[in-house]
C-alpha positions, -999 to +999 in steps of 0.1 A: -505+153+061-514+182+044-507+215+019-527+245+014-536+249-024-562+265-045-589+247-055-598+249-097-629+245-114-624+210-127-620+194-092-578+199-093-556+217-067-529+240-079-498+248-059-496+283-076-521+309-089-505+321-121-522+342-149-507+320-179-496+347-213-497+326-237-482+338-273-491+304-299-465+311-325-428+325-320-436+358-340-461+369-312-435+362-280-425+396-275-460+410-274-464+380-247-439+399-229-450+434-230-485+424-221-468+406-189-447+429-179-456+449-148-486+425-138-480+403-106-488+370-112-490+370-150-462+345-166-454+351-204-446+322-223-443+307-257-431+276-276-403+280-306-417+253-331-440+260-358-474+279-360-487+249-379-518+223-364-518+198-387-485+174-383-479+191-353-505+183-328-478+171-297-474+210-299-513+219-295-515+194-268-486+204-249-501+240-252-536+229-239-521+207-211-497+232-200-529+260-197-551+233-183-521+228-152-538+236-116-511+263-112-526+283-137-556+304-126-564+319-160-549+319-196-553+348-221-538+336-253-523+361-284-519+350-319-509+366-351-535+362-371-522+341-399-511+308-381-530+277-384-524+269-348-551+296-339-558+311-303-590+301-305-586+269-308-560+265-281-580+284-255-617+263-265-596+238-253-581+250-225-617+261-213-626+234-208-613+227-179-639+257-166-608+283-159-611+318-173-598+314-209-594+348-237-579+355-266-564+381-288-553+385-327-528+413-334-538+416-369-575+420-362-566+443-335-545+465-361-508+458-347-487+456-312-496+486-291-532+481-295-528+447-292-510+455-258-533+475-247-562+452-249-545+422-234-529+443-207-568+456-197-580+412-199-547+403-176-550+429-153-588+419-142-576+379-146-549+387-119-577+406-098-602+377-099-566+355-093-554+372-057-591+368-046-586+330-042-578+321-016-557+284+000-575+256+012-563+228+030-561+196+012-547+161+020-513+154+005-533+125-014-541+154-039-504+154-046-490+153-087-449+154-089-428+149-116-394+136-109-363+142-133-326+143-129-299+164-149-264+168-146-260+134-136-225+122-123-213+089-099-227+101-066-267+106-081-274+068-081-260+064-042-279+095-032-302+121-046-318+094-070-326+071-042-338+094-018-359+114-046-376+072-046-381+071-011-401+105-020-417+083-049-429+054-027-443+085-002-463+102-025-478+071-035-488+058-003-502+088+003-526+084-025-514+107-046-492+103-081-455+106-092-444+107-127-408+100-144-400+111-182-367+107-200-370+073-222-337+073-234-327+072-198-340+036-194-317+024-220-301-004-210-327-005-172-360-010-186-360-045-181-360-033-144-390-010-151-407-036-170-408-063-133-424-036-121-455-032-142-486-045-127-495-061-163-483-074-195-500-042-211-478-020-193-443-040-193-452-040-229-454-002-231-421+002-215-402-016-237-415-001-267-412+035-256-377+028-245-369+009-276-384+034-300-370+065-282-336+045-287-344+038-324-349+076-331-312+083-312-295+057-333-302+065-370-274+054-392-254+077-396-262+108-377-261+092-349-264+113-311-250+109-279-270+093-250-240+112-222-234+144-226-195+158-213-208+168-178-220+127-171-185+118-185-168+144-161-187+136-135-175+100-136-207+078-156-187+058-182-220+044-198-260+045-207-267+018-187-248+027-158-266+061-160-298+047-165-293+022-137-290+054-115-318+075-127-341+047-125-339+050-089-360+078-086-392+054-095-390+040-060-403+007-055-441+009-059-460-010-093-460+009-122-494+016-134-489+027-167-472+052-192-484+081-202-485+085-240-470+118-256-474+115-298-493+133-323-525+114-308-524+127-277-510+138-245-522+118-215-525+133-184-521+112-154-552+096-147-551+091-111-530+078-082-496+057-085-468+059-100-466+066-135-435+065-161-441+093-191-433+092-231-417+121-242-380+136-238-344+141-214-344+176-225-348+192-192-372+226-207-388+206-226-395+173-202-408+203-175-427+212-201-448+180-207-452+171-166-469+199-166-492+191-192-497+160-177-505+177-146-476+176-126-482+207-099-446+204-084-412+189-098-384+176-082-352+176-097-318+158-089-288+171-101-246+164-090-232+185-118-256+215-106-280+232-125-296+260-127-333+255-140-367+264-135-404+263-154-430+286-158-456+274-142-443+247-120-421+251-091-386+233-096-370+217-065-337+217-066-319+184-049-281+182-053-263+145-046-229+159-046-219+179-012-189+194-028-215+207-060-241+217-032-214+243-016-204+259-047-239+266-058-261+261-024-280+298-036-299+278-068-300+241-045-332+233-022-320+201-011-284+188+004-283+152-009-250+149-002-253+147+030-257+108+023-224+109+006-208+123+041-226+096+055-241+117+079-279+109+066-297+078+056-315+079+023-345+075+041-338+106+059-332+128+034-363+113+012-384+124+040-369+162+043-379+167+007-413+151+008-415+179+036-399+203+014-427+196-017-454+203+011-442+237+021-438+242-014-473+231-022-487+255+005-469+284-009-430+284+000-407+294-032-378+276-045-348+291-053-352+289-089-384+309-080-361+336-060-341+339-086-366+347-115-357+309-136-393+307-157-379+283-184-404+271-207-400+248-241-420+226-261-409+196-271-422+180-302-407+146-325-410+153-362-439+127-373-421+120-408-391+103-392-411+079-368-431+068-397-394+061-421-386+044-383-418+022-384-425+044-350-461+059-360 
């Protein structure tokens, strides 16, 4: 099988053709936004940390992996002037994958409107250049997907989780590569991750991302909670019996690694397989570092409902619960529930949304799309803690 995708400099295949706006520090986001405004294709965006390098390098990585994606065409990045995570040094890296990269510094420029003026002029020939490309046909073995779940309640490990692993075990013997984030998810599960490694190295790494994401979720004392009041509503009376459910979205192939997120690096997935990534449950932010990791599509089961999407990266929508589904069918791709009914097999529906990712690849819009959802957060874990948690 097949999708129709645009082909990038470095050899990837993007799903979407977006002209990434990238403001480095929080006091340049509204510029971001004027300087996107108006221009098809051109995607503001902006991460709500610090505008500090050193100590906080998960942020600078995220940033380069998120404008390295295939979905993104070309990046023109804005700065302040005064930050120490500089444009510059973003977009080298960027660049380096061979896409169009540019930058801008409002206080060199002398201030916002000429600032916008000059960007708007860059984005406005990027987009050109971007609606000249054109969608090739490429085998689904070219395929990255991240899988996640959110809003979590009884029916997701009996339906959307399942069949989103019947998707998993798809893309894989396709030849392409699926990836699942959310360590503190595998709490009291990773010891059925772990049989599925295909070495010690690996089961190794899954236990100690899942041990140390638990360590920094139980400090004495200030303590936070693994369930949030919509898992509890919804019926999940523990971690592990969540967990036991959202690890069913891994499928049943070998795990061939995990992806390391830290101050170090972020890893981007290094070929085909299926993959587990470090990182966070935070559903922004977790979007956020798939796509760094390369991720050009992610699928995302919810029985609560939700109503997400990402910047960059298309969000599929599957719902487990048909009751959810009808209330909010205009922000839901996918009826899982239908498995629920008993009307469908898991198999059945695993296959309608491996269909559905391919239509999406080739140029079909979610409903998140359609509705204008372009969430975007970076996640980062303060370095001082993991090293007073033996972590670093």
């Amino acid at each position: 099988m097949s999708f129709m995708g645009y082909e990038r400099p470095d050899g990837s295949v993007g799903v979407r053709n977006h002209i990434l706006v990238m403001a480095v520090a929080p006091c340049v986001e509204p510029v971001a936004r004027m300087v996107a405004e108006g221009i098809e294709g051109a995607v503001p965006v902006t991460q709500h940390g610090v505008c500090l390098k050193e100590g906080h390098e998960t942020i600078f990585n995220t940033l380069v992996g998120v404008g390295q994606n295939p979905n993104v065409a070309a990046v023109l990045l804005i700065g302040m002037g005064c930050e120490s995570l500089r444009p510059d040094l973003v977009g080298s890296a960027i660049a380096e994958s061979g896409k169009p990269v540019e930058w801008v510094v409002c206080q060199e420029l002398g201030g916002t409107r000429n600032t916008v003026v000059r960007a708007k002029e860059i984005v406005k020939a990027m987009a050109q250049q971007a609606k000249e490309m054109k969608r090739k046909e490429f085998d689904d073995s070219r395929l990255v997907v991240g899988l996640k779940c959110g809003g979590s309640d009884t029916t997701m490990g009996i339906a959307a989780n399942p069949a989103v692993g019947v998707v998993a075990d798809l893309i894989v013997e396709a030849g392409g590569a699926a990836l699942i984030i959310e360590p503190v998810e595998a709490v009291g599960a990773e010891q059925v991750l772990a049989q599925r490694a295909i070495n010690e190295e690996v089961r190794n790494q899954i236990y100690k991302v899942v041990s140390n994401e638990q360590k920094r979720w139980s400090v004495p004392g200030c303590e936070m909670e693994f369930m949030c009041k919509g898992n509890i509503d919804g019926g999940l009376t523990t971690i592990e019996e969540k967990s036991l459910g959202a690890i069913h979205k891994a499928g049943t192939k070998p795990i061939q690694g995990v992806l390391e997120f830290s101050q170090r690096r972020l890893q981007k997935v290094p070929g085909p397989g299926l993959y587990l990534q470090d990182g966070t449950h935070f559903e922004p932010h977790a979007f956020s570092c798939m796509a760094a990791a390369g991720a050009q599509i992610i699928v995302f089961t919810t029985g609560r409902g939700a109503t997400l999407g990402h910047a960059i990266v298309p969000l599929i929508h599957v719902c487990s619960h048909p009751e959810t589904y009808e209330r909010m069918k205009d922000d839901m791709d996918i009826n899982a529930g239908t498995i629920i009914q008993g009307k469908e097999s898991v198999e059945s529906v695993g296959k309608r949304i491996f269909n559905e990712i391919l239509e999406v690849a080739s140029g079909k819009l979610t409903r998140a799309e359609l509705l204008g959802y372009n969430n975007f957060a970076v996640y980062h874990r303060d370095p001082r803690l993991d090293i007073l948690l033996g972590i670093a």
